[in-house]
C-alpha positions in Angstrom: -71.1 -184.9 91.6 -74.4 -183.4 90.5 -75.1 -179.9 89.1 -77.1 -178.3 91.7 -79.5 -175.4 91.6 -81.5 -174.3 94.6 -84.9 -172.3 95.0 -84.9 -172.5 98.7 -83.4 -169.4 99.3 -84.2 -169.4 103.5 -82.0 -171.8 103.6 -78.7 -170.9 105.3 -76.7 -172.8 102.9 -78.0 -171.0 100.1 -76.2 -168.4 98.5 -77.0 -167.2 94.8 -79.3 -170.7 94.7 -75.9 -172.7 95.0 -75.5 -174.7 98.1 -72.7 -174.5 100.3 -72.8 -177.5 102.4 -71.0 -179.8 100.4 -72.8 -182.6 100.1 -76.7 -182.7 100.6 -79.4 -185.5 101.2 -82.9 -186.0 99.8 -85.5 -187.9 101.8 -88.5 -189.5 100.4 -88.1 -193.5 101.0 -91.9 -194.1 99.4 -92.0 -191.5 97.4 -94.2 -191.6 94.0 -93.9 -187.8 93.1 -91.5 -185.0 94.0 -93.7 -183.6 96.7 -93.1 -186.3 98.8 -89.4 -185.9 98.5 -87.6 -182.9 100.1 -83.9 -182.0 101.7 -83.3 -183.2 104.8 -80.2 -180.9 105.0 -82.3 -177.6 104.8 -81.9 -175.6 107.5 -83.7 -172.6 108.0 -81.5 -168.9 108.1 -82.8 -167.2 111.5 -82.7 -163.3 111.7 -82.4 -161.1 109.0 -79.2 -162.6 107.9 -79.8 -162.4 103.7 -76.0 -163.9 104.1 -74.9 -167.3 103.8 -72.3 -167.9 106.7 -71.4 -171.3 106.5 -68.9 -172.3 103.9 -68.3 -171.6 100.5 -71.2 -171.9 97.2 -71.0 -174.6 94.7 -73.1 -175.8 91.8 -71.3 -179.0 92.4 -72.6 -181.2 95.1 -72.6 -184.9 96.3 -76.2 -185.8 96.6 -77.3 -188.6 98.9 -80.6 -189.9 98.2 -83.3 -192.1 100.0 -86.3 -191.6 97.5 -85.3 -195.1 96.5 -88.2 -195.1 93.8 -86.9 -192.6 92.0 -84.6 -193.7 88.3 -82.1 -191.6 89.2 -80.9 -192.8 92.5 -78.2 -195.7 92.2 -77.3 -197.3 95.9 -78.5 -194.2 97.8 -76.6 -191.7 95.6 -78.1 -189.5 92.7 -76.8 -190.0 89.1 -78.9 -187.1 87.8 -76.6 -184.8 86.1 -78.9 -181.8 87.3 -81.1 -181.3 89.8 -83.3 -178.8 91.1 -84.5 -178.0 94.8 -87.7 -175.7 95.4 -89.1 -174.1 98.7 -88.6 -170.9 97.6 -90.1 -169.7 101.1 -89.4 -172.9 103.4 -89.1 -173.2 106.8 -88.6 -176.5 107.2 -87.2 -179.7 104.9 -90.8 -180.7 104.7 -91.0 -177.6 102.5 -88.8 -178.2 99.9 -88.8 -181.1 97.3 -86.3 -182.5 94.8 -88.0 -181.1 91.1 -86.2 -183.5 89.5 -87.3 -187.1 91.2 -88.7 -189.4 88.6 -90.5 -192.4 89.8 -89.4 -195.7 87.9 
């Protein structure tokens, strides 16, 4: 599991920039930067709901990964010990990014 910390608080999963989802995936198969990764599991809180309804908040979190360039994902999976997601304001995945891809 990876240490997880979360900017994009419109996300419904966030709560306290910990994810509650469980497990999380971060797109970017060509990537070469971290803006052209992001989290394909973002989903966008609708209404004025400031509360995260779905599950309970973790630092800890599986992270599947397909920014395949990046020297932190092993077979699909991140071996990071920490990462970081931003999007602050997001409202879409396209919005976010993984702050801590590295490109081999």
């Amino acid at each position: 599991m990876t240490a997880l910390v979360c900017d994009a608080r419109t996300c419904v999963y966030n709560k306290d920039e910990y994810c509650s989802k469980g497990d999380i995936r971060i797109g970017g198969d060509h990537a070469t930067n971290s803006f052209e990764t992001c989290c394909t599991s973002f989903e966008e809180r609708r209404g004025n709901s400031s509360v995260n309804s779905i599950g309970s908040a973790s630092s800890m979190i599986d992270v599947d990964c397909t920014a395949c360039n990046c020297t932190y994902n092993e077979e699909k999976k991140c071996a990071a010990d920490k990462i970081g997601i931003s999007g602050s304001s997001a409202q879409d995945s396209e919005e976010t990014a993984c702050g801590t891809f590295r490109c081999e």
